[in-house]
C-alpha positions in Angstrom: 22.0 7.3 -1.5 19.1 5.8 -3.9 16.2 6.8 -1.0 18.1 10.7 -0.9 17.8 11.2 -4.6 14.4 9.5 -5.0 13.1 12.2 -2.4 14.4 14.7 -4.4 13.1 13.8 -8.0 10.2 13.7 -6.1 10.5 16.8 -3.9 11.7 18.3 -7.7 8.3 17.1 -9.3 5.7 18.5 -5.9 7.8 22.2 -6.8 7.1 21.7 -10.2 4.0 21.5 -9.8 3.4 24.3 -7.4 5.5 26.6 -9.7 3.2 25.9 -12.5 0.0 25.7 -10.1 0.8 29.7 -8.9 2.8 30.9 -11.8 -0.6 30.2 -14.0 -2.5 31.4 -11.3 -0.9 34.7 -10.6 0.4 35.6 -13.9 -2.8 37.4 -15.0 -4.4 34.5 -16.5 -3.9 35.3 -20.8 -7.1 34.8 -22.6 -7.4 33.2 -25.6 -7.4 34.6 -28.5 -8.8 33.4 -32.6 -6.5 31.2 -33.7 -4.2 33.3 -36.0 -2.9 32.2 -39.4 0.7 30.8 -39.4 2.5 28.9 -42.0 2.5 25.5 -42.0 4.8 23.7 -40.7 6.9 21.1 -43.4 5.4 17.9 -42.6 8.7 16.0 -42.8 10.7 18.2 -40.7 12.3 16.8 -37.7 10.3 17.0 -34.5 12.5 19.2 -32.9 11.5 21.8 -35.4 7.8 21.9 -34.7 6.7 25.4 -33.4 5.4 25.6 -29.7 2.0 26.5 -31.0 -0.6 27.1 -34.2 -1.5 30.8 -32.3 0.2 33.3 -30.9 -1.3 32.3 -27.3 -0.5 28.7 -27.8 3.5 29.7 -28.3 3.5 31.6 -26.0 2.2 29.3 -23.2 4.0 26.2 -24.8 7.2 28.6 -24.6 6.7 28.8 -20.8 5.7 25.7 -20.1 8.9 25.0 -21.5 11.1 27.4 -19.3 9.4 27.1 -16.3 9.4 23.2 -16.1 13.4 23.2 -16.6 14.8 20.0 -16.1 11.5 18.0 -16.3 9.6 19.0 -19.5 11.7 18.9 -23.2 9.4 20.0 -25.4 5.8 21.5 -25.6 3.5 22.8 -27.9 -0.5 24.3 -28.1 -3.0 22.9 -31.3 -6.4 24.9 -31.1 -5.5 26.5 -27.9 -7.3 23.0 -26.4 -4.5 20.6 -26.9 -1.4 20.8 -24.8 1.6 18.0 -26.1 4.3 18.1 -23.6 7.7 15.7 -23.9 9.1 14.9 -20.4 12.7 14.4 -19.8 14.3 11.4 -18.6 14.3 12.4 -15.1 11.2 12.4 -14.7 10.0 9.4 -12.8 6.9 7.0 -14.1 5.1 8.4 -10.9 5.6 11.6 -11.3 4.2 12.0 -14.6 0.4 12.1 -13.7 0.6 14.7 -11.0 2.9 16.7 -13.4 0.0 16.3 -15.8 -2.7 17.2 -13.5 -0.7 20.5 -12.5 -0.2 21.3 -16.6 -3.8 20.9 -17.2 -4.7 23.7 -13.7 -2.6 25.9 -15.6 -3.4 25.0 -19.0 -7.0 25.8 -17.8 -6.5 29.3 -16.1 -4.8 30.6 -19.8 -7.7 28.7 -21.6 -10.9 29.2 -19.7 -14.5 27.7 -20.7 -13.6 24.9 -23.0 -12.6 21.1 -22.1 -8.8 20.9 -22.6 -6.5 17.8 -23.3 -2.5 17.0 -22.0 -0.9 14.6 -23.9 2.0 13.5 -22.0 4.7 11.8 -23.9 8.1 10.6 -23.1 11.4 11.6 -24.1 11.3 8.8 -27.1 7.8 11.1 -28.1 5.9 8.0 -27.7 2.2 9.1 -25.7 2.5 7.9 -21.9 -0.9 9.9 -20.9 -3.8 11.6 -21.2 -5.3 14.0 -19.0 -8.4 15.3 -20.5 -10.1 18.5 -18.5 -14.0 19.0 -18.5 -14.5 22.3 -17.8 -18.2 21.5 -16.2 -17.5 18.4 -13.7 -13.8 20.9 -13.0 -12.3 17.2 -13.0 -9.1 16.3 -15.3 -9.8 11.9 -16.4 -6.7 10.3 -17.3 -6.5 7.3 -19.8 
């Protein structure tokens, strides 16, 4: 019973991942736009109450990333349209967490073209886990 559900979390995670991968790819790639002027956030509200962005790009893609990765990512949220935050859920396995990452920062790259981009991975506790930075002129993501 343990190897049939581990095959599935990880079956789960490689979907994911090509969701993201195609979804980004075919979805008419947004561009970025200049950071628009929203209110700031209170400082010592709860984390749950954090928008999903500081521009109208960045909620919108930190909104997605949130309903497409049901049942693997919690939370998510775009600073500077270079930063992407994203809280996993519980199911989702040590391992899967750089590929997940990997497949985040392809998409993250195809809404946010010509600029080196950063996933900060974190767990459900919101303690960071990764880092997946993306330079935009080697085309490779470095993790730390």
């Amino acid at each position: 019973m343990s190897l049939l559900r581990r095959f599935r979390k990880i079956l789960t995670a490689f979907v994911l991942i090509l969701v993201l991968t195609t979804t980004a790819a075919c979805s008419g790639a947004t561009q970025a736009k200049q950071p628009t002027n929203l209110p700031a956030i209170n400082r010592s509200a709860e984390y749950s109450q954090l928008e999903r962005g500081n521009t109208r790009v960045g909620q919108d893609f930190g909104t997605w990333v949130v309903q497409t990765g049901k049942g693997m990512v919690q939370d998510a949220y775009v600073r500077d349209n270079n930063k992407l935050g994203v809280v996993v859920t519980r199911q989702v396995r040590p391992n899967e967490v750089k590929p997940l990452a990997r497949s985040l920062a392809q998409g993250f790259h195809k809404n946010f073209p010509n600029q080196d981009l950063t996933v900060l991975m974190y767990a459900p506790d919101k303690k960071l886990i990764l880092t997946a930075r993306y330079d935009v002129q080697s085309n490779q993501v470095e993790y730390k």
